[in-house]
BALOBA-1460 file (C-alpha; in Angstrom, 3 decimals):
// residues 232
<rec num="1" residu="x" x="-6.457" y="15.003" z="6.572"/>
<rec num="2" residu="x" x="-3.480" y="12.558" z="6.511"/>
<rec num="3" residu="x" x="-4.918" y="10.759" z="3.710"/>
<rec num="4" residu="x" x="-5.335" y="14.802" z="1.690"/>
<rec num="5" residu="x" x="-1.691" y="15.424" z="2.360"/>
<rec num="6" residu="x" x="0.061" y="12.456" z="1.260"/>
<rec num="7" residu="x" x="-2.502" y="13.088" z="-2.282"/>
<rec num="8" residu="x" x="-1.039" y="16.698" z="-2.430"/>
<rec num="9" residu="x" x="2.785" y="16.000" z="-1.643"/>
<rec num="10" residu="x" x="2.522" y="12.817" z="-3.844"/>
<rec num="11" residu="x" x="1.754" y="15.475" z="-6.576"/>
<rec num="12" residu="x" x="4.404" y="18.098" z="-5.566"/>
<rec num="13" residu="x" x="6.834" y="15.141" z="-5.943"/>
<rec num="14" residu="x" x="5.905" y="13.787" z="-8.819"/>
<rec num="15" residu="x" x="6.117" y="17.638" z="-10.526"/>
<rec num="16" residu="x" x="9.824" y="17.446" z="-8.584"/>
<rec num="17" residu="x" x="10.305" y="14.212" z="-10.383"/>
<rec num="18" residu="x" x="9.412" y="15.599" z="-13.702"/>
<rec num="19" residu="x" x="11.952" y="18.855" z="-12.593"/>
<rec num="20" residu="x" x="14.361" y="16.796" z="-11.630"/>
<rec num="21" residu="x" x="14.774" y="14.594" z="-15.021"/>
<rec num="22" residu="x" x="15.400" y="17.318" z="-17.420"/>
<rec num="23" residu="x" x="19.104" y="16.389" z="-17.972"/>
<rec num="24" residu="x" x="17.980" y="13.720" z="-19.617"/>
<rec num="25" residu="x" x="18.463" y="12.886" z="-23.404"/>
<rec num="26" residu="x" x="15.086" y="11.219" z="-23.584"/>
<rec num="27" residu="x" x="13.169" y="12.820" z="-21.089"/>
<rec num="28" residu="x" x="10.798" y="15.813" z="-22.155"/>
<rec num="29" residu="x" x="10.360" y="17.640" z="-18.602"/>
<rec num="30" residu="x" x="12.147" y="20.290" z="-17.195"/>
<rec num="31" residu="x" x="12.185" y="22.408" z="-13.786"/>
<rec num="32" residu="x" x="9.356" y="24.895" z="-12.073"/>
<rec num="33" residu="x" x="6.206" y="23.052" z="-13.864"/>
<rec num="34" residu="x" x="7.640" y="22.956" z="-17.500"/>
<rec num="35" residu="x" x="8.796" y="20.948" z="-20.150"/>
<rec num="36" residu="x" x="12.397" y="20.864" z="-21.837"/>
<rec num="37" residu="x" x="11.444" y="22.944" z="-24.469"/>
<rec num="38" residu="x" x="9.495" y="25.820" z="-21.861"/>
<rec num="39" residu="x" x="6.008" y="24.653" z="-22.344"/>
<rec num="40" residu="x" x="3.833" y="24.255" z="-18.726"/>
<rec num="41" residu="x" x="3.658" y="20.055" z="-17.719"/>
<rec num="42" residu="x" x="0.086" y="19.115" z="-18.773"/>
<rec num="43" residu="x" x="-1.799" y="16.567" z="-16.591"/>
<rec num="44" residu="x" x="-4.956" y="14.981" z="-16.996"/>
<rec num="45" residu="x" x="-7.127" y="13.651" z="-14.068"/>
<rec num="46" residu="x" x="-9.460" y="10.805" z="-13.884"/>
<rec num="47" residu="x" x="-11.777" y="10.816" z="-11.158"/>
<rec num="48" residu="x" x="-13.771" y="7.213" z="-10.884"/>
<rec num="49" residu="x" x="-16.780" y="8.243" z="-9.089"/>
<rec num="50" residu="x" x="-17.207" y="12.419" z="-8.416"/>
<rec num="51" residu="x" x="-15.935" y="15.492" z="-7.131"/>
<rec num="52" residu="x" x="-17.474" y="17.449" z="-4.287"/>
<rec num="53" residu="x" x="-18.008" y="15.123" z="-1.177"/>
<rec num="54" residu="x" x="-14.631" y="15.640" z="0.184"/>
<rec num="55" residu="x" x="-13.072" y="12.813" z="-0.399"/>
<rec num="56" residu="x" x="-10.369" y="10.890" z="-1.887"/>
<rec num="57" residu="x" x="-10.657" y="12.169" z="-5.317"/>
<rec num="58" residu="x" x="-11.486" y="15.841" z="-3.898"/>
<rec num="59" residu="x" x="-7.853" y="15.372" z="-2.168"/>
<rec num="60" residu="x" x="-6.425" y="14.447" z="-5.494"/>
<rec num="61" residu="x" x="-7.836" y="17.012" z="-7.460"/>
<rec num="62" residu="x" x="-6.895" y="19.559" z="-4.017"/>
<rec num="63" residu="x" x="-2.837" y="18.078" z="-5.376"/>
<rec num="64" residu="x" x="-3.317" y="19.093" z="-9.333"/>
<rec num="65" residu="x" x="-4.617" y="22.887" z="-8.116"/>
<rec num="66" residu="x" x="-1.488" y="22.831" z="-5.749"/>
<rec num="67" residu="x" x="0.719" y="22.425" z="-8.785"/>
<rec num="68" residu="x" x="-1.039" y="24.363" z="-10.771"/>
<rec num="69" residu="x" x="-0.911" y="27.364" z="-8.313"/>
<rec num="70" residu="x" x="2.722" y="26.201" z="-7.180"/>
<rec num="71" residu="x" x="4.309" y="25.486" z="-10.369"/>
<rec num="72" residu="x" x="2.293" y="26.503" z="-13.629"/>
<rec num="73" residu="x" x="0.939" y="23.013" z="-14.745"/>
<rec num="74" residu="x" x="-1.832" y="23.071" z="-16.952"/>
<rec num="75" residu="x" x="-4.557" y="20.248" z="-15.858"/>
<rec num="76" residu="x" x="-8.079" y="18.209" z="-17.143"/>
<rec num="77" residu="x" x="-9.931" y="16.578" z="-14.956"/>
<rec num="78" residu="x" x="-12.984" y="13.929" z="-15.668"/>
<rec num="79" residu="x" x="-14.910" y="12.921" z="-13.622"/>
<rec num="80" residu="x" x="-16.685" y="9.668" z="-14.847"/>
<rec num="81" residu="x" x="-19.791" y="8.235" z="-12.715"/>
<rec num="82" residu="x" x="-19.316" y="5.171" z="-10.846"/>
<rec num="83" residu="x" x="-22.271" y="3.896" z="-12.273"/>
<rec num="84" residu="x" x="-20.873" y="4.103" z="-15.978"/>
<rec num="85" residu="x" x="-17.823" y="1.913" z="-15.932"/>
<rec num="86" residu="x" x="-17.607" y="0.889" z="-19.443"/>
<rec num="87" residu="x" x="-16.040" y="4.475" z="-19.828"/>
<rec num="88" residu="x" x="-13.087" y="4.154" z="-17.258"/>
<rec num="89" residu="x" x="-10.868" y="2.394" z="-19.948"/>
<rec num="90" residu="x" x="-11.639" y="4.216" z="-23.606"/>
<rec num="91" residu="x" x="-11.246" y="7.989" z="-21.539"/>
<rec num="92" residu="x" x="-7.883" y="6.568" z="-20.874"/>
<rec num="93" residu="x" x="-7.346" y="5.313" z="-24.206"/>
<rec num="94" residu="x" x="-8.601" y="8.517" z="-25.739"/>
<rec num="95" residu="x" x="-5.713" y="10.544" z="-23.195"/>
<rec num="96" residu="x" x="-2.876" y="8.733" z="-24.059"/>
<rec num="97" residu="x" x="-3.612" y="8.787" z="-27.744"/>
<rec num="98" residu="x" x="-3.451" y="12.261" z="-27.737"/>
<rec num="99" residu="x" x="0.177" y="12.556" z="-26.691"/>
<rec num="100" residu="x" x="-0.701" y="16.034" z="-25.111"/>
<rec num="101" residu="x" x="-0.621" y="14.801" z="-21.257"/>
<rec num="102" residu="x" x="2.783" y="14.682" z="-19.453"/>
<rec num="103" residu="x" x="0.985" y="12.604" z="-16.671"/>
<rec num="104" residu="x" x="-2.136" y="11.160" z="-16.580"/>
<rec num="105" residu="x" x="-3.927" y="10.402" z="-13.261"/>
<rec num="106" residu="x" x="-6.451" y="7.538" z="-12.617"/>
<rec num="107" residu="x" x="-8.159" y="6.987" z="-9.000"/>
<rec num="108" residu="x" x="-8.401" y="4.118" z="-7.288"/>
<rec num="109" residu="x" x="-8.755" y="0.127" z="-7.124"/>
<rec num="110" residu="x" x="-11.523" y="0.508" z="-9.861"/>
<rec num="111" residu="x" x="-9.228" y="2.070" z="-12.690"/>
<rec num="112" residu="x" x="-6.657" y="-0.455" z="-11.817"/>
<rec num="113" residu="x" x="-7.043" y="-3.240" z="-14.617"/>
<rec num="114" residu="x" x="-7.841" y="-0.761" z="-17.160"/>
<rec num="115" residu="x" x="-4.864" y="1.414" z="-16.292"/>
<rec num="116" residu="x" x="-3.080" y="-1.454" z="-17.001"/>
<rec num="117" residu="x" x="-3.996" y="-2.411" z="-20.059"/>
<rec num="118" residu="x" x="-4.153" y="0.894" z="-21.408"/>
<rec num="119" residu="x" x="-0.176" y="1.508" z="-20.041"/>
<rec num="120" residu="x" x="0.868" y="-1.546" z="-21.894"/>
<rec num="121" residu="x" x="-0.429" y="0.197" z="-25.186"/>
<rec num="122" residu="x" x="0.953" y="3.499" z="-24.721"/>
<rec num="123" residu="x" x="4.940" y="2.400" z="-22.729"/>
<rec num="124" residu="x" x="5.816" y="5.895" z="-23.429"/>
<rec num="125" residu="x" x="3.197" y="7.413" z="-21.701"/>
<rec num="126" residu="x" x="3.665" y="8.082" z="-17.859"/>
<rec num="127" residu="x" x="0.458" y="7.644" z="-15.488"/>
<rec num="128" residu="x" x="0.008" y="7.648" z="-11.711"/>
<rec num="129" residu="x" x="-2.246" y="5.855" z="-10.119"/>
<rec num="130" residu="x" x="-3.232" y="6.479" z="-6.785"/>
<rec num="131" residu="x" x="-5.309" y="4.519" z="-3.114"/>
<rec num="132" residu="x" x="-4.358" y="1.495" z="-5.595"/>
<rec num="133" residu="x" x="-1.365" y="-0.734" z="-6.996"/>
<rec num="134" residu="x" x="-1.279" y="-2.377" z="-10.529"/>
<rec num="135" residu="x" x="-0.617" y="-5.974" z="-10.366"/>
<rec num="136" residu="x" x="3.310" y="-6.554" z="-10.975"/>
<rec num="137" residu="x" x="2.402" y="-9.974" z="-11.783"/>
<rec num="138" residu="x" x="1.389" y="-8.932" z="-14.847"/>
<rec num="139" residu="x" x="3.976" y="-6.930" z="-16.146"/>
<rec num="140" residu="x" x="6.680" y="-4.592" z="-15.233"/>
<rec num="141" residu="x" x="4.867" y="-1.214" z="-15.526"/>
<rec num="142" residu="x" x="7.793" y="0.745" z="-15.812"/>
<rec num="143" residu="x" x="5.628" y="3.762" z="-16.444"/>
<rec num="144" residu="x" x="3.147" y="3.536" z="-14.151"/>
<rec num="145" residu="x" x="3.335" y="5.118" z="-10.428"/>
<rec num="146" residu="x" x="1.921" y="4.148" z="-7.706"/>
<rec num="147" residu="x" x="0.925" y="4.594" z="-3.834"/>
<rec num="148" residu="x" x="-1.145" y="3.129" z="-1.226"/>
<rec num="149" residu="x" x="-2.240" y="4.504" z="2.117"/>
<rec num="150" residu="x" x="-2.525" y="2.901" z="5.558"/>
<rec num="151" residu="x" x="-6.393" y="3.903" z="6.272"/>
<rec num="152" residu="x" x="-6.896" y="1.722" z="8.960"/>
<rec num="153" residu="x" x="-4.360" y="3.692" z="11.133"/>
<rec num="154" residu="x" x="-6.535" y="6.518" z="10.455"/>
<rec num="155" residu="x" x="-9.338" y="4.489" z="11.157"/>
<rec num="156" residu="x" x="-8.246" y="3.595" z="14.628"/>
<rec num="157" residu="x" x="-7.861" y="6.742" z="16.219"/>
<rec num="158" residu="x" x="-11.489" y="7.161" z="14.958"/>
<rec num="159" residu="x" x="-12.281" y="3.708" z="16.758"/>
<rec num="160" residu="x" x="-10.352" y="4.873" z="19.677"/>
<rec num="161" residu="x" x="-12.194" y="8.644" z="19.532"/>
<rec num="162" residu="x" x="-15.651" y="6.937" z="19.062"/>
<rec num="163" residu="x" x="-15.010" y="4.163" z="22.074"/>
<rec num="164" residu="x" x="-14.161" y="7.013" z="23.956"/>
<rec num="165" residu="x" x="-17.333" y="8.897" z="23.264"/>
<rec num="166" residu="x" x="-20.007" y="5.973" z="25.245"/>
<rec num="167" residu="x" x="-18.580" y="6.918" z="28.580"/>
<rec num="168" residu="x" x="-16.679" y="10.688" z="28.172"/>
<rec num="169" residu="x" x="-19.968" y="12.543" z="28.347"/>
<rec num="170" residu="x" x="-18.905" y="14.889" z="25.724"/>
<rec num="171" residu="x" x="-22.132" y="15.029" z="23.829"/>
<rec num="172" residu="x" x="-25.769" y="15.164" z="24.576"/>
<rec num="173" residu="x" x="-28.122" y="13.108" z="24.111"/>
<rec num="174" residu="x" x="-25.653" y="9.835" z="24.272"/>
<rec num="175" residu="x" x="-27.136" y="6.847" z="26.083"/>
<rec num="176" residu="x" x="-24.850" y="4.628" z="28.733"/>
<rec num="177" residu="x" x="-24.184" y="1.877" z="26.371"/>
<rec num="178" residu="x" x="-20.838" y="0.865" z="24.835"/>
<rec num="179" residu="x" x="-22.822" y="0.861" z="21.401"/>
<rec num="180" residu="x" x="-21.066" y="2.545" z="18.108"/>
<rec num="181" residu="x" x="-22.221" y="2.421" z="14.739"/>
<rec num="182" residu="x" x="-19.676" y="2.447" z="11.544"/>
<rec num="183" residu="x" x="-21.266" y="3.319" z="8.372"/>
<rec num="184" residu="x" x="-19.590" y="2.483" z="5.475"/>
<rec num="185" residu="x" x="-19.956" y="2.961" z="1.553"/>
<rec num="186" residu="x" x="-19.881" y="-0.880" z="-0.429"/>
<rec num="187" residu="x" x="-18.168" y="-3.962" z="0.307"/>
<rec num="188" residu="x" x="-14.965" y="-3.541" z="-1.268"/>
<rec num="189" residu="x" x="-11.455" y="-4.145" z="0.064"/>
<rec num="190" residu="x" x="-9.783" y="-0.631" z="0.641"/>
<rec num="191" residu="x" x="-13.507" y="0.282" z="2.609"/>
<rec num="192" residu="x" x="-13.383" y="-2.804" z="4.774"/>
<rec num="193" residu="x" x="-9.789" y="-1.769" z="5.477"/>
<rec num="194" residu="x" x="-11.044" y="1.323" z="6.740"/>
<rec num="195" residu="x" x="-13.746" y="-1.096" z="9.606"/>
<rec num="196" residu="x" x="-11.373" y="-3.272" z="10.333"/>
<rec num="197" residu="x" x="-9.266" y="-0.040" z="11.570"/>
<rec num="198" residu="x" x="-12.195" y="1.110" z="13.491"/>
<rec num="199" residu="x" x="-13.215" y="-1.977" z="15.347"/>
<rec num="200" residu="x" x="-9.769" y="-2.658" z="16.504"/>
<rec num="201" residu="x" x="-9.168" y="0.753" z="17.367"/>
<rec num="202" residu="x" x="-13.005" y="0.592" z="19.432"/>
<rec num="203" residu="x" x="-11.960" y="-2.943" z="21.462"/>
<rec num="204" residu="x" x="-8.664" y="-1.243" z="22.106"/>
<rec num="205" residu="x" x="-10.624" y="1.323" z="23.997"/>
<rec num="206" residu="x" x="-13.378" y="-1.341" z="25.367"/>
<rec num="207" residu="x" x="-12.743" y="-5.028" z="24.323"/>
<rec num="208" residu="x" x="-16.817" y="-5.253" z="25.288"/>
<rec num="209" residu="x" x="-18.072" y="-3.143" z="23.347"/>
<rec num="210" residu="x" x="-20.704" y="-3.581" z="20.557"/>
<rec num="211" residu="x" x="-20.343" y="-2.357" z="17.096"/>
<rec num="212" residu="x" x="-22.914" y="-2.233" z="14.518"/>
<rec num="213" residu="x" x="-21.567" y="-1.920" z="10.724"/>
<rec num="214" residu="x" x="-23.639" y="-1.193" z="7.446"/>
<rec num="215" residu="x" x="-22.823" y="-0.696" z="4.132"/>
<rec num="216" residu="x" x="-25.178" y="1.849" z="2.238"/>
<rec num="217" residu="x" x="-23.817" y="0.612" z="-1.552"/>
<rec num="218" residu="x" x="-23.734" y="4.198" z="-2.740"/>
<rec num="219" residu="x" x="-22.710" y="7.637" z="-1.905"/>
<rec num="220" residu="x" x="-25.505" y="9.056" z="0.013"/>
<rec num="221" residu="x" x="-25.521" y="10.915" z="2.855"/>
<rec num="222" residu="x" x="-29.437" y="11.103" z="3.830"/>
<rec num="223" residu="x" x="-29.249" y="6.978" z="4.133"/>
<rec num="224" residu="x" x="-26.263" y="7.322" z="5.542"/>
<rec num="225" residu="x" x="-27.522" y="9.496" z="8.230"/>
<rec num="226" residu="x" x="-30.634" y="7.301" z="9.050"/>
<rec num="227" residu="x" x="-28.153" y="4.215" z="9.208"/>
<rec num="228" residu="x" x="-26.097" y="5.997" z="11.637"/>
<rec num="229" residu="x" x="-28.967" y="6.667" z="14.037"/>
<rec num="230" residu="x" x="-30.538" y="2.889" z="13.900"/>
<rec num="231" residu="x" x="-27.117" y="1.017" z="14.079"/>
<rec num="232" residu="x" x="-26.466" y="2.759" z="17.347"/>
């Protein structure tokens, strides 16, 4: 829920942003979701991976329909497989050559090089890139945006809830060990962010106790459920 807020506010402000600007000479925004010259902000969304499993990129898409209710912006949003890649990069060429997009959106540590390179070749484009961070030591970006989260704060009060759990007696069918099991999607830095949360926020309940972590490698929820029940 934290993380689906900051995505929704992040968009709100970057609308403000665009509102704010309009006194500009150069700038082609104006206030309540439109342009200088009265035409609605048009913003295009990039979803690496897929829409419906509530969760990061549902919360980002959750942010364009808030300004779009809230202030009139128009919006696009692809979603593009995680299993086809070699597409991330030319959808984002084939945006920004277009000229049509006030902001264009890409999600995530896996858009991140190509968002780069695709900035560099279009400086007067603006895009946003969000759960990620281009690399400033490889340019200046001055029109990208970005943000981060903290997901292992998140991730400890789930430790701490789940630790709590083996003894509270709050559910049936629980056995009397200090056993948890974390299930988690690939090996990749932002998910292991999210276990490293957990586990410190389980010994912080019970320094003792025993937890079992397994990455499935993809999104799906029946392995995920029969991991769940043999790691614990």
């Amino acid at each position: 829920m934290k993380k689906a807020m900051s995505l929704i506010l992040v968009c709100v402000l970057l609308i403000g942003m665009f509102a704010g600007c309009g006194s500009s000479a150069d700038d082609s925004s104006g206030g309540n979701g439109e342009t200088t010259e009265g035409k609605p902000l048009n913003v295009a969304l990039v979803v690496a991976g897929s829409l419906g499993d509530k969760g990061f990129n549902d919360s980002a898409k959750a942010g364009v329909d808030m300004a779009a209710e809230e202030f009139g912006v128009t919006s696009q949003v692809v979603e593009i497989p995680s299993s086809d890649k070699t597409r991330y990069e030319p959808t984002l060429l084939d945006l920004a050559d277009t000229g049509e997009y006030d902001l264009i959106i890409a999600s995530g540590n896996a858009m991140r090089e190509v968002l780069e390179n695709v900035s560099k070749e279009y400086p007067e484009q603006k895009f946003y890139l969000f759960d990620a961070a281009v690399n400033y030591d490889n340019g200046t970006f001055e029109n990208v945006y970005c943000n981060t989260f903290l997901q292992n704060e998140a991730s400890f009060l789930a430790g701490v809830v789940a630790a709590g759990m083996t003894t509270s007696g709050a559910l049936e069918d629980l056995n009397d060990d200090a056993i948890v099991g974390n299930v988690l999607l690939m090996d990749m830095a932002v998910i292991n962010d999210f276990m490293v949360g957990f586990i410190e926020g389980c010994q912080y309940v019970n320094p003792d106790i025993k937890i079992n972590s397994a990455y499935i490698g993809a999104v799906d929820a029946a392995k995920a459920k029969d991991m769940a029940i043999r790691s614990a």
